[in-house]
C-alpha positions in Angstrom: 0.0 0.0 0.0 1.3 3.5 -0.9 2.3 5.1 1.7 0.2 8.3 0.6 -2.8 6.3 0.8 -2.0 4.5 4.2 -1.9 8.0 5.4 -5.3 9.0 3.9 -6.9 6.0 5.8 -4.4 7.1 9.3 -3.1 4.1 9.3 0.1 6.2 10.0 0.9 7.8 12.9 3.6 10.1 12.7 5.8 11.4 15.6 2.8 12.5 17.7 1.4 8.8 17.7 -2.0 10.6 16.6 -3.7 9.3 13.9 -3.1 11.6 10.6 -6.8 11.6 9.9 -8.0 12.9 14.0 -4.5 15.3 13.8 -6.5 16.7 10.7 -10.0 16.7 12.0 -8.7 18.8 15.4 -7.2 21.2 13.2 -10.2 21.8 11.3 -12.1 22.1 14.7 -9.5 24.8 15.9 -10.0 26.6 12.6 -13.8 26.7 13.4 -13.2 28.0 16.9 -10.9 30.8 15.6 -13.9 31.4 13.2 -16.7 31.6 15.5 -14.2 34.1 17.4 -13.9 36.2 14.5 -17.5 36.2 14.2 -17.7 37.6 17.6 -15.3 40.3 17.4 -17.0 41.7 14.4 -20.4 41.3 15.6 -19.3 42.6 18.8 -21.3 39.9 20.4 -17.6 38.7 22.6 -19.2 41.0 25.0 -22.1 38.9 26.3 -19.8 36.2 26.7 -16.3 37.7 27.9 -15.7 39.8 31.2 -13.5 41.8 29.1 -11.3 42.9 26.2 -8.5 41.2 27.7 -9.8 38.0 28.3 -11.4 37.9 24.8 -8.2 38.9 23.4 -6.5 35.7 25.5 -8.9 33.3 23.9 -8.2 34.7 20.4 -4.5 34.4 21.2 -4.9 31.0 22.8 -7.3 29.5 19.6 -4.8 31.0 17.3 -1.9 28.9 19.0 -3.9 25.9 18.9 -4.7 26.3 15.2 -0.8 26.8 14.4 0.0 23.6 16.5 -2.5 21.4 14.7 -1.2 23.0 11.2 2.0 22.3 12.4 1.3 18.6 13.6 -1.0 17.9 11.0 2.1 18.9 7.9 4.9 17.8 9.9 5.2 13.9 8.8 3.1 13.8 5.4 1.8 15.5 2.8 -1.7 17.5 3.9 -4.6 14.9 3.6 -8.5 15.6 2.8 -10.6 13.6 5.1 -13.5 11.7 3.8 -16.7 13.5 4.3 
């Protein structure tokens, strides 16, 4: 089996011992939380939900971390991989 494929189906797990395919899926959901924060900042609706700017502006630094270490993860033994929908 290609090793391409094997990776498509996460039958590889690279240094992190995560499946490809759930390192993939948890960067997706990072990308959807730094979304939704977006969302709030321009809506200014981070207000009902945050005591303040600061603490907004923590979980926007925090979710774009996370996003950045699941890119990073996610690229760092194979070639990027679509999951299957």
């Amino acid at each position: 089996m290609p090793i391409e494929k094997a990776a498509a189906l996460g039958l590889i797990e690279g240094m992190t011992g995560i499946p490809v395919l759930t390192v993939h899926k948890w960067r997706a959901l990072s990308l959807k939380r730094l979304a939704h924060l977006s969302e709030l900042r321009r809506s200014g609706r981070w207000q009902h939900f945050y005591a303040s700017q600061e603490a907004f502006d923590e979980a926007v630094r925090l979710a774009e971390s996370d996003a950045e270490r699941w890119k990073s993860l996610a690229y760092a033994d194979s070639p990027p991989v679509q999951p299957a929908q």
